[in-house]
Structures are given as structure tokens and as C-alpha cells.
C-alpha positions in Angstrom: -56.5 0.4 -28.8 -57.0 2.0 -32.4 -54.2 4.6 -32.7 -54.1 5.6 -36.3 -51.7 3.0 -38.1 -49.9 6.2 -40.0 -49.4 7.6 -36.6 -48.3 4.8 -35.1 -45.3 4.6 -38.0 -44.0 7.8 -36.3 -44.2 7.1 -33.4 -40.1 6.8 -32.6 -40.0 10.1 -34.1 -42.4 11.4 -32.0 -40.4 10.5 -29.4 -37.5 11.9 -30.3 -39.2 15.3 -30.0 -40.1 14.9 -26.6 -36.8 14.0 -25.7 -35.7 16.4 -27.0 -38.1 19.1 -25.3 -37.5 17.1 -22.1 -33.9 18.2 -22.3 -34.5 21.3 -23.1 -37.3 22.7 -21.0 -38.3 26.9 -20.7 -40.4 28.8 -18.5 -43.3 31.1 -18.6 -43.4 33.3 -22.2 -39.8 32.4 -22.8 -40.3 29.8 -24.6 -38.2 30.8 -27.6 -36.2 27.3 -28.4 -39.3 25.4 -27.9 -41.3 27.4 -30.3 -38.8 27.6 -32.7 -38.5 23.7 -32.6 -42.4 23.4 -33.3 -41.8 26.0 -35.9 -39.5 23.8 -37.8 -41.4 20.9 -37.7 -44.7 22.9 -38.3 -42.7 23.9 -42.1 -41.4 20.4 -42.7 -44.8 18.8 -42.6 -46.3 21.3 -45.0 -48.8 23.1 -42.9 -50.6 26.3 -44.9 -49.7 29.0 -42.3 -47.8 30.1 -39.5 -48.3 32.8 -36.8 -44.8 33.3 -34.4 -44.8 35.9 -31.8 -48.4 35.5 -30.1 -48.2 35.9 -26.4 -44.4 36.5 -26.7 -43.4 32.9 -27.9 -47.0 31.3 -28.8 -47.8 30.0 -32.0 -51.0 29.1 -34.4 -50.4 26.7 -37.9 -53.4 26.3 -39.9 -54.1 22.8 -41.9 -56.5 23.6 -44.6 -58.6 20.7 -45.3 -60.9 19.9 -48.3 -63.4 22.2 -48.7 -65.4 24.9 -46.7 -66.4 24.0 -43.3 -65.4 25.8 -40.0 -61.9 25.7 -38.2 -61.7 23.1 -35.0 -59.0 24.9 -32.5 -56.7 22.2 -30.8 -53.9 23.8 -28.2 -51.0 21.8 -26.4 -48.9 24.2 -23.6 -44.8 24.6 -24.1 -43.5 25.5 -20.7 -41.7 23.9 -18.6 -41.6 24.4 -13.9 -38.5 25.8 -12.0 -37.9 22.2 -10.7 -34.5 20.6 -10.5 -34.6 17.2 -12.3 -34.0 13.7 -10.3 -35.8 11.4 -12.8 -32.4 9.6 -13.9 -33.6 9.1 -17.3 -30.8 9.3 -19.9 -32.9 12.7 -21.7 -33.0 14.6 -18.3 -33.3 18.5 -18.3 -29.6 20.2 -19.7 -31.1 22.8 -18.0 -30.1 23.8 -14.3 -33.4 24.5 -12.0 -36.2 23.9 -15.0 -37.8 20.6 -16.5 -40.7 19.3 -18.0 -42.5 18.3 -14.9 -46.1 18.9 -16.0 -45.6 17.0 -19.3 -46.0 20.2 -21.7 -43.0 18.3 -23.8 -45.7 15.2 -24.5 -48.8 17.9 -25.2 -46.5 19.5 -27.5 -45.3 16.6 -29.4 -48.7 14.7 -29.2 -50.2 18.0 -31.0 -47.1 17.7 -33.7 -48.1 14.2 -34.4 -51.7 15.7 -35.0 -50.3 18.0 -37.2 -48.3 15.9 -39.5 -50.8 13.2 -39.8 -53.5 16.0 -40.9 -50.8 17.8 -42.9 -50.5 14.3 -45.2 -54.1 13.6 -45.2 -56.4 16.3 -45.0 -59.3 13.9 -44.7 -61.8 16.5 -43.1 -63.5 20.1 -43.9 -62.4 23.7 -43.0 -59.8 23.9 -41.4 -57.9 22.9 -38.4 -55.5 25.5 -35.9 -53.3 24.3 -33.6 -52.2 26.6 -30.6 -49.0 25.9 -29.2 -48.7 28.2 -26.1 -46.6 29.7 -23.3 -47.0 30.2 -19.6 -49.7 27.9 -18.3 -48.1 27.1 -15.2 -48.1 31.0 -14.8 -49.1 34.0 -14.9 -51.3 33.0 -18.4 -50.6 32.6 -22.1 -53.6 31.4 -22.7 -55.2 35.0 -21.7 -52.7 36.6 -23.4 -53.2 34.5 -26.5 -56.8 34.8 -26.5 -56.7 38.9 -25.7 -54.5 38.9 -28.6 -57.6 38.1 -30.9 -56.4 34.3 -32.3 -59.9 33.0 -32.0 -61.7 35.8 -33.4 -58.7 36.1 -36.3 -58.9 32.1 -37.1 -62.9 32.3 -36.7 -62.1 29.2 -34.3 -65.4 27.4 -33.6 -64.6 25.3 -30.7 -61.5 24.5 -29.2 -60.5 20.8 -27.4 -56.9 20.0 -25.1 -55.8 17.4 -23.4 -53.5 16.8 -20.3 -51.7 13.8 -19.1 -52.2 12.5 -15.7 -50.5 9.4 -13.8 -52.3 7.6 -12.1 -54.7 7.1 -15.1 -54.0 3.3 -16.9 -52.2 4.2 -19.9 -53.8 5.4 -22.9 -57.2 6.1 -20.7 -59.4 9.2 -20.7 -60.6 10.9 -17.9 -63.1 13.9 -18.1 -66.7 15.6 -16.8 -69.2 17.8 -18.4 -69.4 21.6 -16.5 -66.1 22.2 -14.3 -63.6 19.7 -14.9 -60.9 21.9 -12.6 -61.4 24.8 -10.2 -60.7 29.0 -10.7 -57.7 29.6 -8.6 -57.4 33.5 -7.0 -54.8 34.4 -4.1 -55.1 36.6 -1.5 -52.1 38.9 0.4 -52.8 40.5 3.4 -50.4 43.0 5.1 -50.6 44.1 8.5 -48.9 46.9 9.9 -48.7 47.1 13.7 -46.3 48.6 16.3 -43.1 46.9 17.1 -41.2 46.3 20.4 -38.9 44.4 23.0 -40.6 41.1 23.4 -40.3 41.5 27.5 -43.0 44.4 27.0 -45.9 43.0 25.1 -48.3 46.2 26.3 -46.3 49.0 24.6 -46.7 47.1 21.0 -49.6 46.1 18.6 -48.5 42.9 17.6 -49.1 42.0 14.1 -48.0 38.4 14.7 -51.2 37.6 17.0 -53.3 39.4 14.9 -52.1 37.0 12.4 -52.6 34.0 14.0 -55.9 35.3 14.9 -56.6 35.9 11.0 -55.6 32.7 9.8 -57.6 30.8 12.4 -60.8 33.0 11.4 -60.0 32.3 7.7 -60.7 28.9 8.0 -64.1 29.3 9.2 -65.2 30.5 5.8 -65.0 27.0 4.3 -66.5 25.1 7.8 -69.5 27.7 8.6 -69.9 30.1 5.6 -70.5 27.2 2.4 -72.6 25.1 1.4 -70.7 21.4 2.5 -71.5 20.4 -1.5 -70.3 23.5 -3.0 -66.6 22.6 -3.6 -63.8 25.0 -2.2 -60.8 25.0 -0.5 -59.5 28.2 1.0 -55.6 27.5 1.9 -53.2 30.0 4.2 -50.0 28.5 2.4 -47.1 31.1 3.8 -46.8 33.2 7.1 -43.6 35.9 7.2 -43.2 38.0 10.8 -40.3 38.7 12.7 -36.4 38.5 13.1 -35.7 37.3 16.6 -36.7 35.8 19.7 -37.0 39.2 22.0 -38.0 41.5 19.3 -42.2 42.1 19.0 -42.2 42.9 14.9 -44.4 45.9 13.4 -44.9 43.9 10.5 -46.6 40.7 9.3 -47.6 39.0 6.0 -50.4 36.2 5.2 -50.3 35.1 1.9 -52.7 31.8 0.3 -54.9 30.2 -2.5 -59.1 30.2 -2.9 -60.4 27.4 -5.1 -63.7 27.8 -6.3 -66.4 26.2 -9.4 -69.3 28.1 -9.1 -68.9 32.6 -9.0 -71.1 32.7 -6.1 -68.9 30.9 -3.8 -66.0 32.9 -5.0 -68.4 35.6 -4.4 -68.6 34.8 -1.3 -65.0 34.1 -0.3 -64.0 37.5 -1.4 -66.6 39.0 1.2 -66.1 37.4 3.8 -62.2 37.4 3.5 -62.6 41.2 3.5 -64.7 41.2 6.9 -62.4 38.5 8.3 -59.1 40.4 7.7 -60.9 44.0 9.2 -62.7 42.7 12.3 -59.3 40.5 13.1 -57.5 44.1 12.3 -59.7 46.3 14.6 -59.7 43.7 17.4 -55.7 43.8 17.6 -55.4 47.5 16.9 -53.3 47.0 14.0 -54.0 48.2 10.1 -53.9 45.2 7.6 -54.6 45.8 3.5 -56.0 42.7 1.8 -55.1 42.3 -1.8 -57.2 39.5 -3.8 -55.8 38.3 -7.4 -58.0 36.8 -9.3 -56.0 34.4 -11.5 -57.7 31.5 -13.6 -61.0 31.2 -14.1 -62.9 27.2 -13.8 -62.5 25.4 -16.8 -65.9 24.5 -17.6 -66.2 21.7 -20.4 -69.3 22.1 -22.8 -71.2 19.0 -22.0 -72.3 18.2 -25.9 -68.5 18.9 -26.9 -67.2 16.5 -23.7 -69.3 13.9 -24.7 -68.2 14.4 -28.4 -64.7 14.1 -28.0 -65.6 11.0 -25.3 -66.6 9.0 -28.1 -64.0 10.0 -30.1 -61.7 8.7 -27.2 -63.7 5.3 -26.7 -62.8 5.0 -30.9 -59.4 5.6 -29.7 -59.2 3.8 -26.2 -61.6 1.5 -26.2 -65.0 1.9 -24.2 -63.5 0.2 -20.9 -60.7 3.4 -21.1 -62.9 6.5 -20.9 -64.3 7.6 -18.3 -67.2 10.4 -18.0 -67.9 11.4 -14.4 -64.4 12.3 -13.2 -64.3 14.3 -10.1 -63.1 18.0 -11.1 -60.1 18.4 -9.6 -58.9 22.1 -7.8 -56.0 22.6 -9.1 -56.3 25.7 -12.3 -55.2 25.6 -15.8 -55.4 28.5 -18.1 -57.0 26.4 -21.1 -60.2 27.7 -19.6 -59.9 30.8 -20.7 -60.1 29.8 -24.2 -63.3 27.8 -22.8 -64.8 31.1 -22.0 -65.0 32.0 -25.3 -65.4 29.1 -27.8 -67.9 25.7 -26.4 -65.0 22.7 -26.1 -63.7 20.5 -24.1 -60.6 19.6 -21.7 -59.6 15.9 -21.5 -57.2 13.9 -19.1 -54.6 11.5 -20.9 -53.4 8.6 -18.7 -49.9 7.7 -18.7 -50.0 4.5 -15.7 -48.2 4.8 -12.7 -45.8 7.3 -11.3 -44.4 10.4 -9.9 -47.1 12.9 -9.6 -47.1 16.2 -11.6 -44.8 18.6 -10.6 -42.5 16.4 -9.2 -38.8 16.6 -9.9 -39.0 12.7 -11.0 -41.9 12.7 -13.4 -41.3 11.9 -17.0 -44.0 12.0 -20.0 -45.0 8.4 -21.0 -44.1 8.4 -24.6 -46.1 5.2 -25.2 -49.0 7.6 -24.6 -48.2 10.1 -27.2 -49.7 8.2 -30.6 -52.3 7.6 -28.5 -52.7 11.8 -27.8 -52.5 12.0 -31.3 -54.7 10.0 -32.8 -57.4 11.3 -30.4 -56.6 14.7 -31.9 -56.5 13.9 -35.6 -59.7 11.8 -34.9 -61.3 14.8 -33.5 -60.9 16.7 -36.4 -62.3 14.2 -38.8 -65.3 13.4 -37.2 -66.0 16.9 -36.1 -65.5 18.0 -39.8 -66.1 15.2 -42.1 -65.8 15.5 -46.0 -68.7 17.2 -47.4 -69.3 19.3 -44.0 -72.3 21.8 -45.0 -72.2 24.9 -43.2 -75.7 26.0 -43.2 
């Protein structure tokens, strides 16, 4: 494994940061300790400029490097889940009800690492801005941030994040070309019928077989309405009716998550959710409303940037530790918005075995972290070598 020898000098310190975040974890845009901890360190290494304040708590350094050449965009997510802790380790969450269970402390700090080592050397073109943002296990700060206007403002020119993943041998990369992880939208439906006593069924419209009835039909969309190769999953995840045993309710809510690659299948979901939810309606005599949220879009690697930054991770890894043809995976992530805009790509870190993410005993494998870092400095040098000609 190459990790840069003056990144693997820090690498005690690097832990220390993520400890440190670990123990101190925030949600959504309230990330106002974390940022001004990545602040802080940002100064100390000498970076040439700071934005605070972008999507609430986000920020963006800029590394000037030698010479004209254009700016590489590199991001690492702050937030931390509402998840009570039971990982035992001796830098546990301080926090009541929040910790690092996604490993935003490691993106953070691997991206830190990044940043000093570039700070100190500079060995590449143009220039180099890190994103360091809020809310990417909900409801977005990479939207926000890139509504804002930071890739137009920092004339960004392609942007590259990484994620860790157990169950990955450590210091391996994972990763695909097209959708490496699904658009997620969510759908509420509401259905309004007429209440009663339970012993007379025929003087009510009762919303809570009209429910059952719906949720049975949704699941025909992904069994007779797709394409068996098209990947989605369409998932009824809560049911809320009633409030005792003799009591027929008026009310009823259905509430779940599409996941979806390709537009035409969401296309399609939307549709058919619509028809599903009426037909069910007028069949029971009750009135349902079906709200549809779309929330993340796919996040679609570049496939000449994903096979860019796969060399740059055999250089790192070793050719044995990357791997190209990764299954995407359904669950969202927010980086793709920023993949909307600017050709990139979105990379999986291993960390070895362990608790999955989001559970209340994962922990960040700091032995991964030089190894994060490295890939990112790395990136930056061989995407903008000395004597880059813009032409």
C-alpha cells in the first residue's frame, strides 16, 4: 500500500481529529462545532481562502497550487445520525441520542489530511477546493451548497468523494461507472374515510382496508409493471390507523421509499402509484391524497473520471484492492447532486469488518484514513500536474 510517506507521519494526528469528531457528533445544517474545528485546522495549515456560512454550516478552503490550471473539487460530509452510541470505544459520542454512525468524522478528517499535505507541498496546477458539508443524511447540503453557487463561484471543474464501507478489506476501493447508488423519493398517502363502532362495519368506509388493499397493489408495480433488469425497489415502510379494538377509524396513513437509476422507471413509479392509490380509493369509497417527494437524485459516476481516480486508487491500494464493477447499491447520498453538475466520481473506502452503517456500534477505521488521504492528494496531482496547459 503506497500512502504518501508525509501523510503517513500524521497519521496519529489525524486520528486525533476523528476522535475528536466521533465525540462530538451534530446533525443535519447544525454543524457549527464541527465546522469550526475544520476551520481551525483549515488556518493552521496555511490554506489561501476560506468560505464559512454555506449551506448554514458548510465550508470551501482553496489551495492554490503552482501555476494556472483549473480547480479539482474534493467534498467530505460533517454530520452525524440521531443514533444512541453502544460501540464501547473509549472516544464514544458526549453527545446523548447523536454519533458518527455513517463515518462523516473519517470523510472529514481524511479530507483534512488532504488539505495539509497539499497546503505543504503544492506539487500540482490550479487549484484545489475542498467542500466540507452539512446534512447528507438529510434533507441535503449538498443541494443547498450547490444552489448556493460554490461551483460556478470556484469555477470547479470536476469534483471526486469518497465513502467508507465495512465489509470492504481495509484500504480497498470499490466503485462503477454510470449509477453507483440509487435516487431515493417518498411517497405519503392519506386516506380519509368514515369512522364507526367496529360491531357495524356497513355504516363506515373503512380506511384501514382500503389501506391494506393499497399496499398490497403497491407491490405489484415492482413484480408486473418493470422491467426485471431495471433496478428498483418500491418499500411501504410505516402504516398508522386506528386507536382501539371496537372503534372503525376515519383515518389512515401509508407512508414509504422508491429507489430508482434510470428517470423512466421513476417515471413510471410516480404513474402508476397515482392510479394505484385512486382505483384502491374509489373501490373502498373513501378519498386518499398522494403526496410524492422527490428527494436525491442517482449519483451517476462519469465513467472517464471513475476510471481516473481507479488508477489513482490502484497507485494507492495496490491493483488486487480496487475494484471496478461494484454493484450500485439503493441506498441515496446527496453527493450526486454535485455530480449533476460537474463530471466526477464517487468512490467506496473499505474499512474491514464490522458493524454496518448506521448502526449504534460502528466506528470509523482510522487505519483507513492516510489511506483516504493519500487517494485525495494523489488525485489532485495527477489530475493537475506541474506545467498543466489549459488550452
Amino acid at each position: 500500500m503506497a500512502v504518501l510517506n508525509r501523510i503517513a507521519g500524521f497519521a496519529d494526528e489525524m486520528a486525533t481529529w476523528r476522535r475528536h469528531l466521533h465525540q462530538n457528533p451534530e446533525l443535519g445544517f447544525d454543524c457549527y462545532e464541527t465546522a469550526a474545528f475544520v476551520v481551525e485546522q483549515l488556518r493552521s495549515f496555511g490554506v489561501d481562502h476560506i468560505e464559512e456560512g454555506i449551506a448554514q454550516t458548510g465550508v470551501v478552503a482553496v489551495i492554490n497550487g503552482q501555476g494556472d490550471g483549473p480547480v479539482i473539487g474534493l467534498r467530505a460530509d460533517m454530520d452525524a445520525l440521531p443514533i444512541e452510541e453502544s460501540s464501547g470505544v473509549d472516544w464514544s459520542s458526549t453527545v446523548q441520542g447523536k454519533m458518527h454512525a455513517c463515518g462523516h468524522d473519517g470523510h472529514t478528517t481524511m479530507l483534512l489530511g488532504a488539505a495539509k499535505y497539499l497546503a505543504e507541498t503544492r506539487n500540482f496546477s490550479g487549484k484545489v477546493a475542498l467542500v466540507f458539508q452539512p446534512a447528507e443524511e438529510g434533507p441535503g447540503g449538498g443541494k443547498v451548497m450547490v444552489e448556493e453557487g460554490i461551483l460556478e463561484r470556484y469555477n470547479v471543474d470536476q469534483v471526486y468523494a469518497l465513502h467508507t464501507m465495512p465489509g470492504i478489506e481495509p484500504g480497498g476501493f470499490h466503485t462503477v461507472a454510470g449509477p453507483v447508488m440509487a435516487a431515493v423519493d417518498t411517497f405519503h398517502i392519506d386516506i380519509q374515510g368514515t369512522g364507526g363502532h367496529g360491531a357495524y362495519p356497513h355504516e363506515t368506509c373503512d380506511p384501514v382496508i382500503a389501506a391494506a388493499s393499497m399496499v398490497q397493489a403497491i407491490q405489484s408495480i415492482v413484480s408486473r409493471n418493470h422491467y426485471a433488469r431495471d433496478e428498483l425497489v418500491v418499500s411501504v415502510t410505516q402504516i398508522h390507523t386506528g386507536s382501539a379494538e371496537n372503534i372503525i377509524p376515519d383515518k389512515a396513513y401509508i407512508n414509504g421509499t422508491i429507489r430508482t437509476f434510470d428517470k423512466k422507471v421513476q417515471d413510471m413509479v410516480w404513474r402508476r402509484l397515482e392510479g394505484l392509490v385512486a382505483g384502491q380509493a374509489a373501490s373502498y369509497d373513501v378519498e386518499a391524497e398522494l403526496t410524492i417527494e422527490r428527494g436525491y437524485p442517482a449519483t451517476v459516476n462519469d465513467a472517464e473520471k471513475m476510471e481516473f481516480a481507479a488508477e489513482i486508487a490502484r497507485e494507492i491500494s495496490g491493483v488486487d484492492q480496487v475494484k471496478t464493477d461494484r454493484a450500485p447499491e439503493m441506498g441515496a447520498e446527496d453527493f450526486s447532486f454535485m455530480l449533476e453538475q460537474r463530471p466526477g466520481a464517487y468512490l467506496f473506502l473499505g474499512q474491514g469488518e464490522g458493524p454496518a452503517l448506521h448502526h449504534p456500534g460502528f466506528d470509523f477505521n482510522d487505519d483507513v484514513a492516510p489511506v483516504g488521504a493519500s487517494f485525495f492528494a494523489r488525485l489532485v496531482e495527477r489530475a493537475q500536474p506541474l506545467g498543466y496547459e489549459i488550452i
